[in-house]
N, CA, C and O atoms as CSV, one atom per row, in Angstrom:
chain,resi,resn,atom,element,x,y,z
A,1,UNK,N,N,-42.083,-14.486,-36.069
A,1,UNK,CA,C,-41.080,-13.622,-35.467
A,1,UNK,C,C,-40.167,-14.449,-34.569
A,1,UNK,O,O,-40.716,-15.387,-33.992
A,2,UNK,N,N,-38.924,-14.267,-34.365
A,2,UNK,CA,C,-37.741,-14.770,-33.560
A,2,UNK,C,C,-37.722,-14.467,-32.410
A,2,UNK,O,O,-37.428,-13.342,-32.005
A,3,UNK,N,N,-37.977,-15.254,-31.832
A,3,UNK,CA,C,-38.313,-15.403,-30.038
A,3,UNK,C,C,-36.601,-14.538,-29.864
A,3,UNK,O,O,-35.626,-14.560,-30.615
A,4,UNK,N,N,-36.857,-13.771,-28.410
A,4,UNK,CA,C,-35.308,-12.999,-28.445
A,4,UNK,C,C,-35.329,-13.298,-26.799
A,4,UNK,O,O,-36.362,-13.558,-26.183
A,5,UNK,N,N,-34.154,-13.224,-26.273
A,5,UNK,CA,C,-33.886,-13.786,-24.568
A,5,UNK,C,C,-34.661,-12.739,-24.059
A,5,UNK,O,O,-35.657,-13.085,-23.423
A,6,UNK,N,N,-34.388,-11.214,-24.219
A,6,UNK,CA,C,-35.035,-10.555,-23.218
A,6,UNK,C,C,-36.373,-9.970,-23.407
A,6,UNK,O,O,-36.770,-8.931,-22.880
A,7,UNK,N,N,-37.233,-10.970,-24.455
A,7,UNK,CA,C,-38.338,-10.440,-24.676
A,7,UNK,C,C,-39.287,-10.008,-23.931
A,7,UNK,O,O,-40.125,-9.296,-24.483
A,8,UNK,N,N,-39.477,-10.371,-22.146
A,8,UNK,CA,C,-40.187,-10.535,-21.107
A,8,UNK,C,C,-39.839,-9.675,-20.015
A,8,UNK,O,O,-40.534,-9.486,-19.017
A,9,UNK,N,N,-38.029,-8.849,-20.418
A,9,UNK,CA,C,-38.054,-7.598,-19.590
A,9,UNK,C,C,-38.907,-7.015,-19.209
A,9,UNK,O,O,-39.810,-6.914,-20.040
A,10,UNK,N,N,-39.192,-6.258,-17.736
A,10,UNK,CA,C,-39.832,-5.416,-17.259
A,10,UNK,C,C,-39.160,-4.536,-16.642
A,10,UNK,O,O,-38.018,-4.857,-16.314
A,11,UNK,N,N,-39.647,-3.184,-16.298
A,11,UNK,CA,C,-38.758,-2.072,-15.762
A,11,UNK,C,C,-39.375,-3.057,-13.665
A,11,UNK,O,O,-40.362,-3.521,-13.095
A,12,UNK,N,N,-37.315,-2.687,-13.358
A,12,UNK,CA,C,-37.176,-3.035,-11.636
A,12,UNK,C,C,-36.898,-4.671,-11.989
A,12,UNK,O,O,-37.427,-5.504,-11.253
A,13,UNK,N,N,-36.536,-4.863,-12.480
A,13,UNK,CA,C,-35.705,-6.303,-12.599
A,13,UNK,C,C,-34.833,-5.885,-12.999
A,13,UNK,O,O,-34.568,-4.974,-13.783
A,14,UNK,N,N,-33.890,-7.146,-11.987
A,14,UNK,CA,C,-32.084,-7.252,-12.045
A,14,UNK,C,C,-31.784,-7.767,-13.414
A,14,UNK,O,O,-32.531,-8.594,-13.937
A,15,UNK,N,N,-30.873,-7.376,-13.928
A,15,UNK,CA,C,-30.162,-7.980,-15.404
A,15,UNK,C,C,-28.963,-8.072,-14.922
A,15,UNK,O,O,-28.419,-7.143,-14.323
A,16,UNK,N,N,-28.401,-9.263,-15.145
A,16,UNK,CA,C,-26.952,-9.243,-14.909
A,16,UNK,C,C,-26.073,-8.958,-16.315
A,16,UNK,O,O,-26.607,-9.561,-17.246
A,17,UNK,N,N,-24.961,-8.263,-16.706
A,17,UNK,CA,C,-23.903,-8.205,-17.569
A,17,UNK,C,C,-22.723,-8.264,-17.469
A,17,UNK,O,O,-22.109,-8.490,-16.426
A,18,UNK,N,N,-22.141,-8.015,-18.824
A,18,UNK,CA,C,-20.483,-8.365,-18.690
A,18,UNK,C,C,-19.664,-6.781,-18.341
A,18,UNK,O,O,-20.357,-5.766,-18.408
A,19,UNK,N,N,-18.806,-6.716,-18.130
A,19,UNK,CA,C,-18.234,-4.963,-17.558
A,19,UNK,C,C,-17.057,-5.510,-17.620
A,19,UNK,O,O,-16.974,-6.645,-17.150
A,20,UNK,N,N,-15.882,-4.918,-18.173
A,20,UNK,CA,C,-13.967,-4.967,-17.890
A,20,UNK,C,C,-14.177,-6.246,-17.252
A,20,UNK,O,O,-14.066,-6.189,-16.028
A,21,UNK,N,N,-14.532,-7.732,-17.876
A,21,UNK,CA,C,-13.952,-8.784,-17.395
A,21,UNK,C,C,-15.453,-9.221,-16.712
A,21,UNK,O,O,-16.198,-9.996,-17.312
A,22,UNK,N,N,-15.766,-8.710,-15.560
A,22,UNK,CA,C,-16.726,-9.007,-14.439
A,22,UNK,C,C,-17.929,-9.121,-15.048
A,22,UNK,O,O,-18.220,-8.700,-16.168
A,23,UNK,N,N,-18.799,-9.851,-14.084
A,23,UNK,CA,C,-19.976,-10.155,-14.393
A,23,UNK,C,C,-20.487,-8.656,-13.077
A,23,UNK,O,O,-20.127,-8.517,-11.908
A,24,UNK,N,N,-21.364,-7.831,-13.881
A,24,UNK,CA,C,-22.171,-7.131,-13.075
A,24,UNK,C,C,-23.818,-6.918,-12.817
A,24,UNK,O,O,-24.373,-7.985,-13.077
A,25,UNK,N,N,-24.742,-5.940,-12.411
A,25,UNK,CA,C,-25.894,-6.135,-12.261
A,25,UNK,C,C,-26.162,-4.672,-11.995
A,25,UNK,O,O,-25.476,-3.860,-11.375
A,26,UNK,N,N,-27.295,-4.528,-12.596
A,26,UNK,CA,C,-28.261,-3.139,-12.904
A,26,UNK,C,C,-29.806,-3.636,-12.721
A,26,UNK,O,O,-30.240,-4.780,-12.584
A,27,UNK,N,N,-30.409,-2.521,-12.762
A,27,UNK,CA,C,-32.202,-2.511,-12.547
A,27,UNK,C,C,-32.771,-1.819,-14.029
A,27,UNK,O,O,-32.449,-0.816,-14.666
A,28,UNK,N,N,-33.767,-2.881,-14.216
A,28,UNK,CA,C,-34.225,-2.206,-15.833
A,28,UNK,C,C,-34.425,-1.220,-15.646
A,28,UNK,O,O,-33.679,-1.123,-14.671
A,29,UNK,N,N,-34.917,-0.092,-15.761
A,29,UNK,CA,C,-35.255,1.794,-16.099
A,29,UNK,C,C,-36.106,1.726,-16.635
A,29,UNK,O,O,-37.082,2.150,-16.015
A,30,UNK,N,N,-36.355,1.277,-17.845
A,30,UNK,CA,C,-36.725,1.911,-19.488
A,30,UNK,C,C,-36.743,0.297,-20.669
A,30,UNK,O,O,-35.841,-0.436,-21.074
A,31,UNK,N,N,-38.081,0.312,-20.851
A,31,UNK,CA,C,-38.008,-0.479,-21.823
A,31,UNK,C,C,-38.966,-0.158,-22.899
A,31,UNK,O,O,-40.138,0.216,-22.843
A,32,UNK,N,N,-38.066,-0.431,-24.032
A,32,UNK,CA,C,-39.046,0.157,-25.599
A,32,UNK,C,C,-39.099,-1.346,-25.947
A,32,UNK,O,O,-38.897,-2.364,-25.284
A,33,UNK,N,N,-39.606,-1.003,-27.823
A,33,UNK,CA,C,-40.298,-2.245,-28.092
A,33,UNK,C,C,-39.011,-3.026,-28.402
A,33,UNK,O,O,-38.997,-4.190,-28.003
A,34,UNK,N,N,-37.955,-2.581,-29.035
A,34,UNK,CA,C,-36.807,-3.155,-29.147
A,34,UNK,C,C,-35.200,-3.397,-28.884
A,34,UNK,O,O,-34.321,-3.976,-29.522
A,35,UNK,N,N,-35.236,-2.693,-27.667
A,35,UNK,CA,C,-34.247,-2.239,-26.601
A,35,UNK,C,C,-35.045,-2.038,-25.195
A,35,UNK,O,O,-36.236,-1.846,-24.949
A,36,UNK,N,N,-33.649,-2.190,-24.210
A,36,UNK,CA,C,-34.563,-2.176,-22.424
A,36,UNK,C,C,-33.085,-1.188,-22.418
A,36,UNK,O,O,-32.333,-1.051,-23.383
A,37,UNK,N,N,-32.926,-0.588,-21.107
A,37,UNK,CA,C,-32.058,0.340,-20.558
A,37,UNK,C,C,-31.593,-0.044,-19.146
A,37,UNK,O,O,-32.366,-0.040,-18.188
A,38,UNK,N,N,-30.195,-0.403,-19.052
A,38,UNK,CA,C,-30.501,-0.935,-16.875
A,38,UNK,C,C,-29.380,0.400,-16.391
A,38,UNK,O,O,-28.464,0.905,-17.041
A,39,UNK,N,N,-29.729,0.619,-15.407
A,39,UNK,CA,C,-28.854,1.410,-14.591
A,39,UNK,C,C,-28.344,0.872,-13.772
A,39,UNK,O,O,-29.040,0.066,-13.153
A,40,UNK,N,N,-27.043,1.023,-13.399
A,40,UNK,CA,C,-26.044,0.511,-12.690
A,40,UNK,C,C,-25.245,1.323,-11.242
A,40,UNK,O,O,-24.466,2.078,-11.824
A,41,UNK,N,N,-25.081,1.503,-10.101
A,41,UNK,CA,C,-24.474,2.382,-9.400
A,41,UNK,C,C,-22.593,1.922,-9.581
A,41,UNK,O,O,-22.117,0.814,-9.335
A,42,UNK,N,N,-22.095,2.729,-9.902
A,42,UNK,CA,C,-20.724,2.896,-9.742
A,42,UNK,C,C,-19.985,3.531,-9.070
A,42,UNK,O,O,-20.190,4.745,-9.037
A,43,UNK,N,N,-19.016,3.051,-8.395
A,43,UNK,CA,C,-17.922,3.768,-7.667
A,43,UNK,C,C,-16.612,4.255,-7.993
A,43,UNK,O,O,-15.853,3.437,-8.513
A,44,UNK,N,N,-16.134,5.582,-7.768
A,44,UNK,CA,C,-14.474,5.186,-7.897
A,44,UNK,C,C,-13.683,6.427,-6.833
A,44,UNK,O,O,-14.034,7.587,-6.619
A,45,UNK,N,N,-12.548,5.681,-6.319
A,45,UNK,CA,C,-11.716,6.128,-5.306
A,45,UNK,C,C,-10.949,7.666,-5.847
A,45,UNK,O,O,-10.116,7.285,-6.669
A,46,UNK,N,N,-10.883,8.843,-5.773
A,46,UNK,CA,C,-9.714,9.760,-5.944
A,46,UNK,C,C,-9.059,9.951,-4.534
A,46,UNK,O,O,-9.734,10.526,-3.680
A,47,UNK,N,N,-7.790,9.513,-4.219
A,47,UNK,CA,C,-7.493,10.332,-3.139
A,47,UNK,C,C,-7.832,9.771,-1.941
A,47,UNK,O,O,-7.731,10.422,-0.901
A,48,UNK,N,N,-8.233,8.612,-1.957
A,48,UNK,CA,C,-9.253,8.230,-0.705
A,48,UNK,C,C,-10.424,8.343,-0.377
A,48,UNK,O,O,-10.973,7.721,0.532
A,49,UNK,N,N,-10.932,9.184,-1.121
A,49,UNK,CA,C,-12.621,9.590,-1.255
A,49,UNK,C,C,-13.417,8.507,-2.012
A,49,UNK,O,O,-13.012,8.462,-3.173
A,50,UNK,N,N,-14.339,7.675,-1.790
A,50,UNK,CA,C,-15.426,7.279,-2.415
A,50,UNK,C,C,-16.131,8.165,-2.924
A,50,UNK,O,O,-16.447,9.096,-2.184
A,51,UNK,N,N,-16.529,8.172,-4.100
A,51,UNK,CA,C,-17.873,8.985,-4.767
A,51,UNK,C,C,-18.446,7.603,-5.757
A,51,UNK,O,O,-17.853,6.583,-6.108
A,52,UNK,N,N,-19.956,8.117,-6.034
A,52,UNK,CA,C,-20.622,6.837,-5.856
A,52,UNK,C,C,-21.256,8.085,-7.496
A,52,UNK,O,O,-21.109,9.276,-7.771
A,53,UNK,N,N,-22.004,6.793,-8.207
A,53,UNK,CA,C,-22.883,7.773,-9.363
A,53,UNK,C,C,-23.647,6.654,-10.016
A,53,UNK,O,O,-23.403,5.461,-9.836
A,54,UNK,N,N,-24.725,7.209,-10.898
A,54,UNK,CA,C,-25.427,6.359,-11.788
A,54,UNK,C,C,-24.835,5.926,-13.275
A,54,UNK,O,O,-24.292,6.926,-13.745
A,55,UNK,N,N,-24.760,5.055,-13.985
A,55,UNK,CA,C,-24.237,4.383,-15.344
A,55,UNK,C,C,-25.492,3.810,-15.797
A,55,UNK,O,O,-25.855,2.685,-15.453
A,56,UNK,N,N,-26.305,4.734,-16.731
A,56,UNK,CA,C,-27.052,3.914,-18.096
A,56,UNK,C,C,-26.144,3.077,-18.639
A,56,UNK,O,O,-24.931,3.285,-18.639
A,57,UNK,N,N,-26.950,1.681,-19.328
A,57,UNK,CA,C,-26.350,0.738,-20.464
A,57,UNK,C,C,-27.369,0.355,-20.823
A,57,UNK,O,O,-28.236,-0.106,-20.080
A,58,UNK,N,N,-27.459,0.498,-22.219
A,58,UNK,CA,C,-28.316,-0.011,-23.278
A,58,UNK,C,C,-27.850,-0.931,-23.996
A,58,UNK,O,O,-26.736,-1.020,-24.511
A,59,UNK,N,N,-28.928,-1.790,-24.037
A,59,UNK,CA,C,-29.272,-3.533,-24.875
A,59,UNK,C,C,-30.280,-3.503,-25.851
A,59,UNK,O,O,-31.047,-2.543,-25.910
A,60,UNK,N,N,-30.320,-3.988,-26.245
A,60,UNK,CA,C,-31.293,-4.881,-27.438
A,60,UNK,C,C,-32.130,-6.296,-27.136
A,60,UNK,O,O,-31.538,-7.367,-27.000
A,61,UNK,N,N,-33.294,-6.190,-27.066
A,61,UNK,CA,C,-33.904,-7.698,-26.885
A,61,UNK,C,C,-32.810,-8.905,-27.084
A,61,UNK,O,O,-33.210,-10.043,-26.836
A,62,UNK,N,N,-32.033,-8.804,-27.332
A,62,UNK,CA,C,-31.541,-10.042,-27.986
A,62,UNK,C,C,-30.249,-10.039,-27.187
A,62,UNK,O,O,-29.420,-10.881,-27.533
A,63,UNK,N,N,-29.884,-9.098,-26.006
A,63,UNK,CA,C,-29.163,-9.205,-25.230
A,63,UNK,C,C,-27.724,-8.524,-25.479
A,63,UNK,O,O,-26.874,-8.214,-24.643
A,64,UNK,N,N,-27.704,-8.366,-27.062
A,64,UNK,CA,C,-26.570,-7.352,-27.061
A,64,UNK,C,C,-26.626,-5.788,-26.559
A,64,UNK,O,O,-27.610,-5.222,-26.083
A,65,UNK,N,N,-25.228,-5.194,-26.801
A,65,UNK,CA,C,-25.346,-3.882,-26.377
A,65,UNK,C,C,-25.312,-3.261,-27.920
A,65,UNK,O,O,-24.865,-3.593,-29.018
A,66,UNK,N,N,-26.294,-1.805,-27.147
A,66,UNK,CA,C,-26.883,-1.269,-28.378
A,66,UNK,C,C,-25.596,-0.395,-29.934
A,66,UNK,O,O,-25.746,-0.165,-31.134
A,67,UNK,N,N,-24.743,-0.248,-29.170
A,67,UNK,CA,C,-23.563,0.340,-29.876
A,67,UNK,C,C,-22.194,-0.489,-29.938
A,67,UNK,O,O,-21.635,-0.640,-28.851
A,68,UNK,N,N,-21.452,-1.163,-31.304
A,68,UNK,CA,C,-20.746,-1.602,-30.703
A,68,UNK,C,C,-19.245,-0.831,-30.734
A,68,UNK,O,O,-18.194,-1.369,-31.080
A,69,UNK,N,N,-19.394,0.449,-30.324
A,69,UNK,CA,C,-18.181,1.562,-29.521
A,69,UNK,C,C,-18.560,1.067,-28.437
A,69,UNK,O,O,-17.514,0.825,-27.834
A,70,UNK,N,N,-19.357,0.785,-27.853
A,70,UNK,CA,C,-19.711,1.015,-26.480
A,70,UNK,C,C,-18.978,-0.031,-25.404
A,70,UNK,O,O,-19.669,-1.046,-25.310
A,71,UNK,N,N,-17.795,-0.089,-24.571
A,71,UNK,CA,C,-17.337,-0.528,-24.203
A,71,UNK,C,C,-17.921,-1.822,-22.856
A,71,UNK,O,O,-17.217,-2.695,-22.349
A,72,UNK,N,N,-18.877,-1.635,-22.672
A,72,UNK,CA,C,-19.331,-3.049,-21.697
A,72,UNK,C,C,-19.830,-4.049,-22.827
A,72,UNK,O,O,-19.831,-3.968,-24.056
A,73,UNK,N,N,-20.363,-5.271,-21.705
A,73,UNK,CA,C,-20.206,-6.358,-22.943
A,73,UNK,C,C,-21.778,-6.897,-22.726
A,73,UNK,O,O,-22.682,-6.360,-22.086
A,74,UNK,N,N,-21.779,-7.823,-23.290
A,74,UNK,CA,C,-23.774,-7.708,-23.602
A,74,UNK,C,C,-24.217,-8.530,-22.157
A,74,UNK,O,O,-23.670,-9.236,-21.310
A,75,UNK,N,N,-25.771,-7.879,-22.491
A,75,UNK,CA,C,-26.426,-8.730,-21.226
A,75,UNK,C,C,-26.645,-10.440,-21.226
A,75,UNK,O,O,-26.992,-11.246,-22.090
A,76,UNK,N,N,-26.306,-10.530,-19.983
A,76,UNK,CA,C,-26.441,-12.220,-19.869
A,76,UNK,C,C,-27.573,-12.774,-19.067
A,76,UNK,O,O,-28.008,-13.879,-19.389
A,77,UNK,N,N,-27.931,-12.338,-18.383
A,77,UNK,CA,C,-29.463,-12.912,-17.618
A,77,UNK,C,C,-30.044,-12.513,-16.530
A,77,UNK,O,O,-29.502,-12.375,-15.433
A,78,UNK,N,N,-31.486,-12.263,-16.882
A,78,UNK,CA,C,-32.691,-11.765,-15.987
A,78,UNK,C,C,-32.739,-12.430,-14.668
A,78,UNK,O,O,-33.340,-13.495,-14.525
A,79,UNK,N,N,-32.071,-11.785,-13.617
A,79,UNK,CA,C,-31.931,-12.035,-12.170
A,79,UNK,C,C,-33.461,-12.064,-11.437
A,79,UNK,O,O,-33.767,-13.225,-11.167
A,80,UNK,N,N,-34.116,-11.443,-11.191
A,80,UNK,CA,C,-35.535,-11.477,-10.711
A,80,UNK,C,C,-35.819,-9.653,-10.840
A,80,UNK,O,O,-35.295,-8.774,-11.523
A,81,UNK,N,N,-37.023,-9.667,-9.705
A,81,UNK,CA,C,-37.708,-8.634,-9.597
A,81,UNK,C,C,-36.859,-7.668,-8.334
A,81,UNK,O,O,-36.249,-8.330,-7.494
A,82,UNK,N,N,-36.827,-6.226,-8.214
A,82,UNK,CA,C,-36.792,-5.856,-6.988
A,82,UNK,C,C,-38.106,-5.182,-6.848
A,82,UNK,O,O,-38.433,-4.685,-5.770
């Protein structure tokens, strides 16, 4: 079998990824035998107001993202534990 980068995911470790350009970072959630899941907190301004929310993104052992409609860009590397 083909050794894959994120074979050693665990749920509560940082994953860093790609997002509109930026490099960002989520906490695993959810991991199956051939996909992990990280959640991400996001922000955005209306009006002057901050509101804050949660963003699932799903990967594939192998570091891509699971859909490719899916507009973020694949995972790049296992940051540590929180």
């Amino acid at each position: 079998m083909k050794s894959r980068k994120f074979d050693s995911v665990k749920v509560d470790q940082e994953v860093y990824f790609e997002e509109n350009g930026m490099i960002e970072s989520g906490v695993v959630i959810e991991v199956y035998d051939n996909k992990f899941v990280v959640r991400a907190l996001r922000c955005y301004d209306k009006d002057g107001v901050l509101s804050y929310y949660d963003k699932k993104f799903s990967f594939f052992k192998t570091g891509t993202k699971t859909h490719s409609h899916y507009t973020y860009g694949n995972a790049i590397q296992i940051v540590g534990t929180i």
